[in-house]
Kinemage of the C-alpha trace (Angstrom):
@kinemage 1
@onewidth
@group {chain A} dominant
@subgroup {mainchain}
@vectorlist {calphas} color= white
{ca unk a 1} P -19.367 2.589 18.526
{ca unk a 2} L -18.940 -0.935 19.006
{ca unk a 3} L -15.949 -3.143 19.939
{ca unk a 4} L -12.784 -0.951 19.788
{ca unk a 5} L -11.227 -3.642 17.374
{ca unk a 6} L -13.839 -2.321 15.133
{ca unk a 7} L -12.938 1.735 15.722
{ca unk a 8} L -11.262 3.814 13.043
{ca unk a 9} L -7.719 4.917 14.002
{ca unk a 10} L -9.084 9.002 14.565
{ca unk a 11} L -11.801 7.615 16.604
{ca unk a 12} L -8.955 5.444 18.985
{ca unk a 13} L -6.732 8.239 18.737
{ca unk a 14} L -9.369 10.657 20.410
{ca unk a 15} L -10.518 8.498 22.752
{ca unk a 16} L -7.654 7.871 24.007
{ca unk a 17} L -6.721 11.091 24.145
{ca unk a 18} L -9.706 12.077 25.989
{ca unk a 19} L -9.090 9.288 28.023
{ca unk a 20} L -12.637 7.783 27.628
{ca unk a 21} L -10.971 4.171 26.537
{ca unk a 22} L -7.167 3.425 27.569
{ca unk a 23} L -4.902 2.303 25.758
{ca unk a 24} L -4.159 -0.606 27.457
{ca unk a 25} L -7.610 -1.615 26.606
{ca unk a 26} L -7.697 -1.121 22.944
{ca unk a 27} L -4.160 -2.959 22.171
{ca unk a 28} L -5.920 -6.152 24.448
{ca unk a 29} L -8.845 -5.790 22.470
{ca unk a 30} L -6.635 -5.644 19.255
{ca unk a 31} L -4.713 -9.089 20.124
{ca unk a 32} L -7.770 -11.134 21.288
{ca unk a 33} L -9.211 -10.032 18.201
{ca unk a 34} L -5.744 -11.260 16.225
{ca unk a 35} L -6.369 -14.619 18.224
{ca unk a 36} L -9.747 -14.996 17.215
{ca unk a 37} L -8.985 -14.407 13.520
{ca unk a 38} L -5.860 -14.676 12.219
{ca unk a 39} L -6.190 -18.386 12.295
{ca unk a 40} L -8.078 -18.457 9.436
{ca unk a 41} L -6.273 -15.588 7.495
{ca unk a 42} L -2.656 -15.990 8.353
{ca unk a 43} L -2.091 -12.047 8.202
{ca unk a 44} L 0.477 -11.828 11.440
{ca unk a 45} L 3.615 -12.942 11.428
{ca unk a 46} L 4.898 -12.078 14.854
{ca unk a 47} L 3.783 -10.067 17.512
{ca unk a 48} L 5.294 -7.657 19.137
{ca unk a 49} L 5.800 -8.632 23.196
{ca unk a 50} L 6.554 -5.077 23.790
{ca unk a 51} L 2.593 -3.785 22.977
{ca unk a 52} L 0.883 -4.125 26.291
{ca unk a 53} L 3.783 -2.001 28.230
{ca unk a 54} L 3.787 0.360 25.241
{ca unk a 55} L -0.069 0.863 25.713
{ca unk a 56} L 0.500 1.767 29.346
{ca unk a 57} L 3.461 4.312 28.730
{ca unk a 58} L 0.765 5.864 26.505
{ca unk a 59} L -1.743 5.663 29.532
{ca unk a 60} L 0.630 7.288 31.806
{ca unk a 61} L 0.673 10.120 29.181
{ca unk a 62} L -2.552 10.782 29.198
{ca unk a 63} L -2.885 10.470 32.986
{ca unk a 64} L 0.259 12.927 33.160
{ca unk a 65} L -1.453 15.689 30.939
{ca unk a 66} L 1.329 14.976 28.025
{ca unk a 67} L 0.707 15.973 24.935
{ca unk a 68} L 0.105 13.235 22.683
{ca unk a 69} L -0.258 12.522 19.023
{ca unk a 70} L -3.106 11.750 17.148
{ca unk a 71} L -2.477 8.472 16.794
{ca unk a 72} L -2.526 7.630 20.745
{ca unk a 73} L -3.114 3.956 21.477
{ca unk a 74} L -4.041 3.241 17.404
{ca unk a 75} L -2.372 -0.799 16.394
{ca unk a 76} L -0.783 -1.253 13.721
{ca unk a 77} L 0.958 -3.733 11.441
{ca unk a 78} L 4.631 -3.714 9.700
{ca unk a 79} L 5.235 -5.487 6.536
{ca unk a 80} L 8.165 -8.282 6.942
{ca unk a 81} L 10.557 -5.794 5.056
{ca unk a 82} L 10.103 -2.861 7.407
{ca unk a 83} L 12.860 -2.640 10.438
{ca unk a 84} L 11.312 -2.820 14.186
{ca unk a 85} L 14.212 -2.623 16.608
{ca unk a 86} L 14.482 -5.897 18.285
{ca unk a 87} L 12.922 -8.582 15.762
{ca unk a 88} L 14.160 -9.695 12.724
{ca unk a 89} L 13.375 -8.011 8.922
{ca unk a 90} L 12.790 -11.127 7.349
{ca unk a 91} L 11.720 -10.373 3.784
{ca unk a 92} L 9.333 -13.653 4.175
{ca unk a 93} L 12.553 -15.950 3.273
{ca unk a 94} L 14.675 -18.264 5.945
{ca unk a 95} L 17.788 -16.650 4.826
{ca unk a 96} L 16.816 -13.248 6.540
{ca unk a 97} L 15.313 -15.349 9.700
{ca unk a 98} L 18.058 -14.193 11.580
{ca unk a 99} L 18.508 -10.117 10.358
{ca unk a 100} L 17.106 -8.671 14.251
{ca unk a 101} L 17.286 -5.025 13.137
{ca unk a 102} L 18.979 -2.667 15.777
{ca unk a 103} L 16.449 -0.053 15.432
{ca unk a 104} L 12.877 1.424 13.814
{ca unk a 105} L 12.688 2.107 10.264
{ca unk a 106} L 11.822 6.086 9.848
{ca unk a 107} L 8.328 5.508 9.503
{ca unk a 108} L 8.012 3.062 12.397
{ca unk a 109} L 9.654 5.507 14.883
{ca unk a 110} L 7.337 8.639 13.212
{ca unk a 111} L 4.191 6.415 14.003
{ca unk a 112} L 5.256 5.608 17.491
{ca unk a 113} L 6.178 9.164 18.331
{ca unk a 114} L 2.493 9.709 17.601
{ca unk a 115} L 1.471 7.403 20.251
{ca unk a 116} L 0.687 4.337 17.786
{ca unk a 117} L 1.451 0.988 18.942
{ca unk a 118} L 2.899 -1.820 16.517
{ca unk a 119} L 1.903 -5.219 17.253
{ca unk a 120} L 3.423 -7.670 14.518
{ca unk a 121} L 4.561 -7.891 11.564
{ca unk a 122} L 2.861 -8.274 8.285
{ca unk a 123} L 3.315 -11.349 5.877
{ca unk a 124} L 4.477 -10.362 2.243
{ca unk a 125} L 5.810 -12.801 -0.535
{ca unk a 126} L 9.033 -13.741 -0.729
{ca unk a 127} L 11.320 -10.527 -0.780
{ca unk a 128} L 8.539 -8.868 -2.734
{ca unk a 129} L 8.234 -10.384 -5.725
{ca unk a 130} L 5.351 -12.221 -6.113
{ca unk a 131} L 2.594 -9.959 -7.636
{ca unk a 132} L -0.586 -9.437 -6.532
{ca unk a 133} L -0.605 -12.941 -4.163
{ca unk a 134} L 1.040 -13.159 -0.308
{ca unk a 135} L 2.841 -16.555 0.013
{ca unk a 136} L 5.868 -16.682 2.093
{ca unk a 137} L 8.394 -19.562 2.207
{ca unk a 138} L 8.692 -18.398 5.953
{ca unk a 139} L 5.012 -17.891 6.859
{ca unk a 140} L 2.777 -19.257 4.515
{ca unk a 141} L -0.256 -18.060 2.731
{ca unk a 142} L -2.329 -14.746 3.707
{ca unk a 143} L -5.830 -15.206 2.768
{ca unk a 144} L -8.490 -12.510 1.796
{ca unk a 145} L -10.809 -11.975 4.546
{ca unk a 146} L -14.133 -11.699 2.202
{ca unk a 147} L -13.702 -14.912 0.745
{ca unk a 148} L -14.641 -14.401 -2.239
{ca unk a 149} L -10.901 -14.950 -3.572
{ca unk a 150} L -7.938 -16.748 -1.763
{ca unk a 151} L -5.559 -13.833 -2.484
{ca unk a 152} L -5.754 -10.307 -0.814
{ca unk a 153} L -3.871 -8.658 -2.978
{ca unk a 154} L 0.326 -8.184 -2.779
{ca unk a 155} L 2.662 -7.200 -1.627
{ca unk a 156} L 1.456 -5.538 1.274
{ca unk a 157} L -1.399 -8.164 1.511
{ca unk a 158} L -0.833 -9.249 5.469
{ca unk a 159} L -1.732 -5.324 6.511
{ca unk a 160} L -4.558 -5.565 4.123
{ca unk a 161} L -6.076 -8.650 5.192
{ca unk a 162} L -5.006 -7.146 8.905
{ca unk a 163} L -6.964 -4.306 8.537
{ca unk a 164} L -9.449 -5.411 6.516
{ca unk a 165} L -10.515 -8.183 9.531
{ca unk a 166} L -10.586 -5.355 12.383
{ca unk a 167} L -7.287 -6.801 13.428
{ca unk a 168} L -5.160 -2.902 13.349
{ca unk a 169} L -6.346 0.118 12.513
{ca unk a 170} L -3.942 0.531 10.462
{ca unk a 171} L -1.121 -1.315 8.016
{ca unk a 172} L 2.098 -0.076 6.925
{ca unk a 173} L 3.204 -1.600 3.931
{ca unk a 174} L 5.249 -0.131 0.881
{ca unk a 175} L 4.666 0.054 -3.303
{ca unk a 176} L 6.954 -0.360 -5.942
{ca unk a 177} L 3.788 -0.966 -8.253
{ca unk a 178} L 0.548 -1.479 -6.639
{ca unk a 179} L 1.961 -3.021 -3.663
{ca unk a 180} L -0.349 -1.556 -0.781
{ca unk a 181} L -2.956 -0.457 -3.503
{ca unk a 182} L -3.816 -3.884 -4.886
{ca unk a 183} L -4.154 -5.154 -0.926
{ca unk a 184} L -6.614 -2.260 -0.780
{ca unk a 185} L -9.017 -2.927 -3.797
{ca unk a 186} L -8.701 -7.037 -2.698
{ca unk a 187} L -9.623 -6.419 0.876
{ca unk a 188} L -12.300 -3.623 0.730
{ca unk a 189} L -9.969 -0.742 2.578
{ca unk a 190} L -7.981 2.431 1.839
{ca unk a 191} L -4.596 2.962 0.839
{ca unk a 192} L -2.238 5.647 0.201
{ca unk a 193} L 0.616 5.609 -2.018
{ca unk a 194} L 2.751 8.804 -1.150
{ca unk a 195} L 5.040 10.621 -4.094
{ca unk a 196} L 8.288 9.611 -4.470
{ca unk a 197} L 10.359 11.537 -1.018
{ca unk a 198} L 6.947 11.963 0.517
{ca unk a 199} L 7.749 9.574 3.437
{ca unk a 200} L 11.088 8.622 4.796
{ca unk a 201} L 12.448 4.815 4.248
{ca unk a 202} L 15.132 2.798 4.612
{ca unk a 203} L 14.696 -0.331 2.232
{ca unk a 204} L 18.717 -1.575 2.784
{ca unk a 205} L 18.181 -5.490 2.098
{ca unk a 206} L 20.702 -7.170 4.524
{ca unk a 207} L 23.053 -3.534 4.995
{ca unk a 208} L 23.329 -2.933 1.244
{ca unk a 209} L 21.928 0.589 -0.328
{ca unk a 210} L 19.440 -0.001 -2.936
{ca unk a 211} L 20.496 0.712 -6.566
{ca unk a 212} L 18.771 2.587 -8.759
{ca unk a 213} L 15.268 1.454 -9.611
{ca unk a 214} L 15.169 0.348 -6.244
{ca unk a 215} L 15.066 4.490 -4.836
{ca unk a 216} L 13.269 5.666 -7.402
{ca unk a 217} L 9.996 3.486 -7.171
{ca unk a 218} L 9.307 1.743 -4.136
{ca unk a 219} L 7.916 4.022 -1.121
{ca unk a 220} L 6.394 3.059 2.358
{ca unk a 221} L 2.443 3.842 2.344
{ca unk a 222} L -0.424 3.418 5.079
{ca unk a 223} L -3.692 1.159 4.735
{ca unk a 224} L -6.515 1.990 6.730
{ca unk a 225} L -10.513 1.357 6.453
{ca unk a 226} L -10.907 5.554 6.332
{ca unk a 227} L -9.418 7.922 4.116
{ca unk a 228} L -9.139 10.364 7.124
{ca unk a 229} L -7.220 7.751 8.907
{ca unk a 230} L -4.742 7.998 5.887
{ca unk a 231} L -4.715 11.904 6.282
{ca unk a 232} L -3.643 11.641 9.789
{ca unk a 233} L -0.954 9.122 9.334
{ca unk a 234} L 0.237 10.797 6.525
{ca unk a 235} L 0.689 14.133 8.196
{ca unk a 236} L 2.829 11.696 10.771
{ca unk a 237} L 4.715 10.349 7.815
{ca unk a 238} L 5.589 12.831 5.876
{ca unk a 239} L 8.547 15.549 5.186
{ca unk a 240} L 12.221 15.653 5.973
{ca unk a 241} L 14.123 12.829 7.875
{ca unk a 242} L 17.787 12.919 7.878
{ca unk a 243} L 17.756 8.642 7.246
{ca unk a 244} L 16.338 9.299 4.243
{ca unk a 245} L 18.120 12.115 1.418
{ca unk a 246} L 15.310 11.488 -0.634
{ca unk a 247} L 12.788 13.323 1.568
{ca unk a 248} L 11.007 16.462 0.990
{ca unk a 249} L 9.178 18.987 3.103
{ca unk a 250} L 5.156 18.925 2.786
{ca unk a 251} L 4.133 21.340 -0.235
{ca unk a 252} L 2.062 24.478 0.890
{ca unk a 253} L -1.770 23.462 0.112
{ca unk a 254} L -2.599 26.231 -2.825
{ca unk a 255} L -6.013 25.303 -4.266
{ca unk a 256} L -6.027 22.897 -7.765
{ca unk a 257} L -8.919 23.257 -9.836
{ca unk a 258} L -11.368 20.421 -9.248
{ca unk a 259} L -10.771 19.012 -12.621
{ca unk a 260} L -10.565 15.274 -12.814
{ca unk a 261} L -9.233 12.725 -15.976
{ca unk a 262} L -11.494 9.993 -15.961
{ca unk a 263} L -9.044 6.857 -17.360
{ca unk a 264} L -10.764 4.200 -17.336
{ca unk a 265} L -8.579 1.989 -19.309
{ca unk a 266} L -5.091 3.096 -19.289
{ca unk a 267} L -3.339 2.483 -22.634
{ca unk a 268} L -6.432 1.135 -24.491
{ca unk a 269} L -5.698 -2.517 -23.194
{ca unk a 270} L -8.986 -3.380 -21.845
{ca unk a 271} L -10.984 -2.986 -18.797
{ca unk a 272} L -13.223 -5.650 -17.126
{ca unk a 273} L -17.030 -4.241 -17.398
{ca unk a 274} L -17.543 -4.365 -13.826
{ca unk a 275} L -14.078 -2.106 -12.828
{ca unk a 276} L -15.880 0.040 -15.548
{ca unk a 277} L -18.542 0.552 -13.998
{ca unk a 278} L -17.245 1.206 -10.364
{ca unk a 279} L -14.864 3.852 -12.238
{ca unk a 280} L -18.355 5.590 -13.373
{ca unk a 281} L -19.861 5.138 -9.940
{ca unk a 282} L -16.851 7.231 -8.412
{ca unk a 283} L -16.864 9.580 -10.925
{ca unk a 284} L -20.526 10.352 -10.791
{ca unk a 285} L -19.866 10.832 -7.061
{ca unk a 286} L -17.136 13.294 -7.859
{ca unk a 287} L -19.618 15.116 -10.070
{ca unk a 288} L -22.000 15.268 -7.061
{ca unk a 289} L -18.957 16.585 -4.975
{ca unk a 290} L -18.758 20.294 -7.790
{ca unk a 291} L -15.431 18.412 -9.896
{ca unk a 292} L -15.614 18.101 -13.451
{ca unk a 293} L -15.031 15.263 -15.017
{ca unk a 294} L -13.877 14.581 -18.566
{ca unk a 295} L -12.500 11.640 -20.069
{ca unk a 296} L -8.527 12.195 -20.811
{ca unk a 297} L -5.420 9.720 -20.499
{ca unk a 298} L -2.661 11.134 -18.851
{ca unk a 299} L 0.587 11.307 -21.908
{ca unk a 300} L 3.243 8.820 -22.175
{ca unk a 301} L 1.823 5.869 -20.386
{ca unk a 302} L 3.391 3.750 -22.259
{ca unk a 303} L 6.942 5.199 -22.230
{ca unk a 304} L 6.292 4.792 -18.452
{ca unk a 305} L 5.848 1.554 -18.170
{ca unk a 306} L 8.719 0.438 -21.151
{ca unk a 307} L 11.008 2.413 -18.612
{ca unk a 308} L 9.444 1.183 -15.380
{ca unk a 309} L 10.191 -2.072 -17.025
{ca unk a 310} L 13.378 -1.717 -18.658
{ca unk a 311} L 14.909 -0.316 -15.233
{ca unk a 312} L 13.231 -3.329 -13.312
{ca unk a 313} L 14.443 -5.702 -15.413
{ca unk a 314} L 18.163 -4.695 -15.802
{ca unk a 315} L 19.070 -4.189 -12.180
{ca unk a 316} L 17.595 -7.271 -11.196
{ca unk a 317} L 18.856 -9.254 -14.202
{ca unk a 318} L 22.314 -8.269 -13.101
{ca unk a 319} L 21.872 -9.750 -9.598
{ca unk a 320} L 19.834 -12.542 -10.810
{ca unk a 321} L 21.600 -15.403 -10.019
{ca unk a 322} L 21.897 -14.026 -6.250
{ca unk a 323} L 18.582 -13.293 -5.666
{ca unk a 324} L 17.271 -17.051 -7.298
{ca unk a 325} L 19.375 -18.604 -4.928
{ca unk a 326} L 16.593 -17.608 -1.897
{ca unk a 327} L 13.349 -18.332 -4.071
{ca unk a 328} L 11.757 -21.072 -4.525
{ca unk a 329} L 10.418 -22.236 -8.176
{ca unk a 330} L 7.115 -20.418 -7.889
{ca unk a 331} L 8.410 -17.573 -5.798
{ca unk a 332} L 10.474 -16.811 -8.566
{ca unk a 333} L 8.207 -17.064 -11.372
{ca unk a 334} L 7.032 -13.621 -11.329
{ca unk a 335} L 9.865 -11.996 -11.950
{ca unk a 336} L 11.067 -14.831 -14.064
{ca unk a 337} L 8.477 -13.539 -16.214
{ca unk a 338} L 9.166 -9.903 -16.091
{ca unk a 339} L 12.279 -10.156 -17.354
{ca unk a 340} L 11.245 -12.869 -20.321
{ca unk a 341} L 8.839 -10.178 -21.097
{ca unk a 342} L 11.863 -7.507 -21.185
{ca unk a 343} L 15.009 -8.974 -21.057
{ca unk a 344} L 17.638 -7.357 -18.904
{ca unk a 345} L 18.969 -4.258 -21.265
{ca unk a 346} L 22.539 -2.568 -22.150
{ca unk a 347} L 23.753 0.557 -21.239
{ca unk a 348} L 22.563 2.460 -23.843
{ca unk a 349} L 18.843 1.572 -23.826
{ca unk a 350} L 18.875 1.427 -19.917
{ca unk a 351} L 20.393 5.141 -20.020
{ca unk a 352} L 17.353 5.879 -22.586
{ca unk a 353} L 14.820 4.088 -20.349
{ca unk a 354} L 16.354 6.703 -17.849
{ca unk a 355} L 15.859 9.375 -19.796
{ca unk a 356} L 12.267 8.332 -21.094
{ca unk a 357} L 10.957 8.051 -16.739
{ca unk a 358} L 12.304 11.540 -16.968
{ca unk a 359} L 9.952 12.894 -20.157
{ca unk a 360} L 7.177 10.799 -18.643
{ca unk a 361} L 7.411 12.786 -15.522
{ca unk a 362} L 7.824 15.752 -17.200
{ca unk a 363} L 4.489 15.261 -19.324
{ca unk a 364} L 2.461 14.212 -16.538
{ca unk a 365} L 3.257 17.571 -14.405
{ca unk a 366} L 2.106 19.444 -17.541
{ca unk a 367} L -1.057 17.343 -17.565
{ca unk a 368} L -1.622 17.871 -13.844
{ca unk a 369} L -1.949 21.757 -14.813
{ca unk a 370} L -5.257 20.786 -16.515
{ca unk a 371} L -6.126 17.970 -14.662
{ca unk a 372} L -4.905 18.106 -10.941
{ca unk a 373} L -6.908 14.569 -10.284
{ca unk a 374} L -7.077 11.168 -12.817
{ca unk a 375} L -9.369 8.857 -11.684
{ca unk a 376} L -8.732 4.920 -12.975
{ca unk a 377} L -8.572 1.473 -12.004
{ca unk a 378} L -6.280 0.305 -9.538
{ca unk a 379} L -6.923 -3.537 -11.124
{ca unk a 380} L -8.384 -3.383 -15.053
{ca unk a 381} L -9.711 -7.029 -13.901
{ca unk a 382} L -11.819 -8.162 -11.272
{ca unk a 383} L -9.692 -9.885 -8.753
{ca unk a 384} L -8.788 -13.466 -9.305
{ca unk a 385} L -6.414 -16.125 -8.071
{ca unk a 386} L -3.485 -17.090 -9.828
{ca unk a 387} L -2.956 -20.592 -8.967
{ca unk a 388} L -1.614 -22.566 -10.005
{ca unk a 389} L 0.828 -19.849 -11.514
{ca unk a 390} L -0.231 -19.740 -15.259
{ca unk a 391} L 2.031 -17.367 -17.658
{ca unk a 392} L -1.191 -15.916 -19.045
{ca unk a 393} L -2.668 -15.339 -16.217
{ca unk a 394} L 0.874 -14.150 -15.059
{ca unk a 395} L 1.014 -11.836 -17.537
{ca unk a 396} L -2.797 -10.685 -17.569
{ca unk a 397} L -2.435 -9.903 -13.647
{ca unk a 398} L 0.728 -7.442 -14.046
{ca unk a 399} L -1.289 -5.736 -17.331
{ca unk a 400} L -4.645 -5.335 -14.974
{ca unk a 401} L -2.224 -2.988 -12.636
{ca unk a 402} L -1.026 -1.010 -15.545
{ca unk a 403} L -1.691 2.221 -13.733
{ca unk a 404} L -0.178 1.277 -10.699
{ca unk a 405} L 2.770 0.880 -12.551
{ca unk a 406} L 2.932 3.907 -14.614
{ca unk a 407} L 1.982 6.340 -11.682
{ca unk a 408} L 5.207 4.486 -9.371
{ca unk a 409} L 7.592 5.232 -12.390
{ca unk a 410} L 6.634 9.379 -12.872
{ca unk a 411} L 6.301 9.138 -9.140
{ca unk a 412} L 2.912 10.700 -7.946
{ca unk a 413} L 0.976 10.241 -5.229
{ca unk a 414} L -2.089 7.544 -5.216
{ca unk a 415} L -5.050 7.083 -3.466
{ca unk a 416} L -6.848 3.366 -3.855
{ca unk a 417} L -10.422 3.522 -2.443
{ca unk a 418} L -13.081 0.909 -2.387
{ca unk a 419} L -16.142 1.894 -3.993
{ca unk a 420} L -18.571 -1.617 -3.716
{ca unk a 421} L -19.126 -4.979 -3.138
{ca unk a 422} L -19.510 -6.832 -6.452
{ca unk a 423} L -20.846 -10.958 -6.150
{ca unk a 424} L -19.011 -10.833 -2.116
{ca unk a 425} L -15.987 -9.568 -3.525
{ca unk a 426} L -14.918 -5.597 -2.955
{ca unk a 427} L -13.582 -3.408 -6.076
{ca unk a 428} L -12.713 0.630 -6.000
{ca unk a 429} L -10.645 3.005 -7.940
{ca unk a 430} L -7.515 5.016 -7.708
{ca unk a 431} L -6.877 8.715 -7.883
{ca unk a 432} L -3.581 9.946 -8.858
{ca unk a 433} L -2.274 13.506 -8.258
{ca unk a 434} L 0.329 16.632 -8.874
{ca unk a 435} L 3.342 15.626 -7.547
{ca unk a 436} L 3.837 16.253 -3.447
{ca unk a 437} L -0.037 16.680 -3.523
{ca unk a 438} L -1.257 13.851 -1.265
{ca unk a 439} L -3.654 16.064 -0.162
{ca unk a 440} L -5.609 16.757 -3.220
{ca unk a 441} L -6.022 13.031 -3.536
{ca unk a 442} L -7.324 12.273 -0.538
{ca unk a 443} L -9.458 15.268 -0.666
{ca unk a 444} L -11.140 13.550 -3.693
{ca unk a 445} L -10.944 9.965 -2.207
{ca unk a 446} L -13.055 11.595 0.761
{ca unk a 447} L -16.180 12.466 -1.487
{ca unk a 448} L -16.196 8.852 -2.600
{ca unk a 449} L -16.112 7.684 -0.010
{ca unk a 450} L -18.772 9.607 1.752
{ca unk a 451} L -21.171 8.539 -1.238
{ca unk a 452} L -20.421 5.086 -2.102
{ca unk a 453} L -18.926 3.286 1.938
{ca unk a 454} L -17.964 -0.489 1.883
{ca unk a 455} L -18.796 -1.595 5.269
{ca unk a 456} L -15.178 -3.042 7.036
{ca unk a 457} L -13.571 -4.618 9.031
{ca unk a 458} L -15.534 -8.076 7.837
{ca unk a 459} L -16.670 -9.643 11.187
{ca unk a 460} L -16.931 -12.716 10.581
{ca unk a 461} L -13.736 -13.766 7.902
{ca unk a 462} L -14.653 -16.232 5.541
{ca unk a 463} L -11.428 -17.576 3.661
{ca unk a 464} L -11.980 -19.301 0.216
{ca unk a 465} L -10.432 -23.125 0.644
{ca unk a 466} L -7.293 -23.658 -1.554
C-alpha cells in the first residue's frame, strides 16, 4: 500500500479501525510528509499542535473497543476561513490575524466526531476573492504541485495543493463559484460541491451574519484524491445542524434514470479543444458504465449567471469601501472587475435578479426530470496563470468557470473529477445533479473514475518558478 501519507482516507479509516496502523502513526507520517513538501508548495498555513494527542485519543478508542467513525485517524486541512477552536480564522489578511475562534465550525466538529484529525490550516486568497489563484497578504503564494502551472486553482487552492502532494487525505474548503472545484481540476484530485443546505456552515466574517448572496451561494465542500473518500465525508457532513437554519436532512436515494446532458460548452462561449476532448473521454466512459448520453444545455444559463452576478455585485458594491480597505491593489482586482463588468444594481433590478435565481432554479429541476446528470467543464480553458493580473485574462478566467457559476446560483450539487494528464498538467470534468442528490453525482463521478484514474498524490512536487 505504500507510505500511509500516500493512503486514501477509506483505506486510513479502516486500518485504523482494524487497528493494523495507529493513528498516532499516520498523523506523524502526515507532518513529516508536510515538512518534506510544503516548502516548495506553501499549502499549510499553521499546524495544529493539538494532532499528535488527538491521534492517540483515537488510539485509545480503538484499543478500548469504541466505536469509531469512518474517518478514524484520516488528516485533514481547513481553509483560512473555516473556525478551529483555538487558532485564529484569518481570511489570509493581517486584519483577521488576531480572530482565535472559540470553537469548531459545524463541519470541523462533524469530521472530528468521525475520528478525523485536522492538522493546519489551508492558505486561500485574500478573504476569497481572488479567482482561480491562492495569494495571501498573510501567507504568501500556494503553488500547484504538478508544475506545470504556478497556480492550483482558488479559492480552496491550499487543500488542493495539500491533497494533491499526499500531504492530507483530505481538504475542506468551501465554493461560492468553483472555489474547491477549480483546486480540483488544477491539482489532479476530487471535489465535491454539496447543494445549497447540504452541509452545515457558519461563514460569520468577524461576528457579522452574512447577507444575502452570501447564504445563498457559498457552501463548505471536501477534496480528496477518491470519489469514495468524498462519499464518506459527505455522509459525515451532511443533514441537519442546529448552527446552521439552512440545513436539510439527506434525501431518500430513489433511483434517477441514468440519463446524462453532455454540455460541453455552456452558453455557446467557447471551449478549449483539449477540455473538449476530456468532456468526450468521460462521457464515453459513462456510456461504457449503461448511461445515455445526449448532448443538451441545461435552460436559463444565462439568467443564472446575470443573477449570480447582479446579486454579487450589489451586496459587495454596498460594502465596498470597507472591504478595499484590507486588500491590497491586486487582491482587489478581481472583484474590482466583477463589478466594472456589472455595476452594483438598484432595488428594482436586484429584486428581479432575485426573482430570475428563482426561475433558473425552477427550470433546472424540470430539466433534472429528463436529465438527472449534466456532464461539462469545470474550466472551458486549459489552466493558465494569470500574472501579472491582465483584465483579459481576468475576464477570460471567470468566463472559463461559467458552469461553476451557474450551478452555485440554482444551487445543485457538483462533482469535479480529473479525467487525464494533458502536456504534465491534469484536466477533468464536472457533473452536476437534482437538487439534494449528491449521491447520483458521485455515483457517476465513480465510473469515471474507475475508467480514466490520474495517478495522485504527485511524489515528487515540482513547482513552476515565478
Amino acid at each position: 500500500m505504500g507510505e500511509t501519507w500516500e493512503w486514501s482516507a477509506a483505506a486510513i479509516g479502516r486500518a485504523v479501525a482494524a487497528g493494523e496502523v495507529s493513528a498516532r502513526e499516520v498523523i506523524e507520517g502526515c507532518l513529516a510528509r508536510i515538512d518534506a513538501v510544503d516548502p516548495a508548495v506553501n499549502a499549510i498555513t499553521i499546524r495544529f499542535g493539538e494532532a499528535l494527542a488527538e491521534a492517540d485519543r483515537v488510539d485509545e478508542r480503538v484499543r478500548s473497543g469504541e466505536p469509531l467513525g469512518p474517518l478514524a485517524g484520516v488528516p485533514f486541512t481547513v481553509k483560512e476561513n473555516i473556525d478551529v477552536a483555538g487558532y485564529a480564522t484569518t481570511h489570509g489578511v493581517p486584519h483577521f490575524r488576531d480572530a482565535v475562534a472559540a470553537a469548531d465550525a459545524p463541519p470541523v466538529r462533524r469530521l472530528r466526531a468521525a475520528g478525523a484529525i485536522p492538522v493546519g490550516h489551508s492558505n486561500m486568497p485574500d478573504l476569497a476573492l481572488a479567482g482561480n489563484t491562492t495569494v495571501s497578504r498573510l501567507f504568501g503564494e500556494t503553488r500547484n504541485p504538478w508544475g506545470a502551472i504556478r497556480s492550483p486553482g482558488g479559492t480552496s487552492g491550499g487543500d488542493g495543493a495539500a491533497v494533491a502532494a499526499g500531504m492530507v487525505a483530505l481538504g475542506l474548503g468551501n465554493d461560492s463559484g468553483g472555489s474547491v472545484r477549480l483546486p480540483a481540476m488544477f491539482c489532479g484530485v476530487a471535489a465535491l460541491k454539496p447543494s445549497y443546505g447540504g452541509i452545515a456552515q457558519d461563514h460569520r466574517v468577524g461576528g457579522a451574519e452574512p447577507s444575502l448572496a452570501s447564504q445563498l451561494f457559498a457552501v463548505d465542500g471536501p477534496i480528496a484524491r477518491t470519489i469514495e473518500d468524498l462519499e464518506l465525508a459527505f455522509d459525515v457532513l451532511a443533514g441537519p445542524d442546529p448552527a446552521d437554519p439552512r440545513t436539510v436532512p439527506r434525501h431518500p436515494g430513489e433511483p434517477w434514470a441514468r440519463r446524462v446532458a453532455l454540455c460541453a460548452d455552456p452558453a455557446g462561449l467557447g471551449v478549449d479543444p483539449q477540455v473538449r476532448g476530456e468532456l468526450e473521454r468521460a462521457a464515453a466512459a459513462l456510456a461504457d458504465a449503461g448511461y445515455a448520453v445526449e448532448e443538451a444545455e441545461p435552460p436559463q444559463l444565462a439568467e443564472a449567471l446575470t443573477a449570480y452576478g447582479t446579486l454579487i455585485s450589489t451586496e459587495f458594491g454596498l460594502r465596498w469601501p470597507s472591504i478595499r480597505r484590507l486588500l491590497t491593489d491586486e487582491s482587489a482586482q478581481h472583484m474590482e472587475l466583477t463589478m466594472a463588468r456589472r455595476p452594483p444594481a438598484g432595488v428594482e433590478e436586484y429584486l428581479a435578479a432575485s426573482a430570475a435565481r428563482f426561475g433558473a432554479m425552477r427550470a433546472w429541476d424540470e430539466f433534472a426530470r429528463r436529465y438527472p446528470l449534466v456532464l461539462g467543464p469545470v474550466y472551458a480553458r486549459r489552466p493558465f496563470d494569470v500574472d501579472p493580473f491582465d483584465a483579459d485574462q481576468g475576464l477570460q478566467a471567470m468566463l472559463a468557470m461559467r458552469l461553476c457559476t451557474a450551478t452555485t446560483c440554482v444551487g445543485v450539487p457538483a462533482v469535479a473529477v480529473p479525467t487525464g494528464v494533458v502536456d504534465g498538467q491534469p484536466l477533468g470534468v464536472q457533473l452536476a445533479g437534482p437538487r439534494h442528490r449528491e449521491d447520483v453525482c458521485l455515483a457517476a463521478a465513480r465510473e469515471i473514475e474507475a475508467r480514466l484514474p490520474v495517478p495522485t498524490p504527485v511524489r515528487t512536487p515540482s513547482v513552476a518558478a515565478p
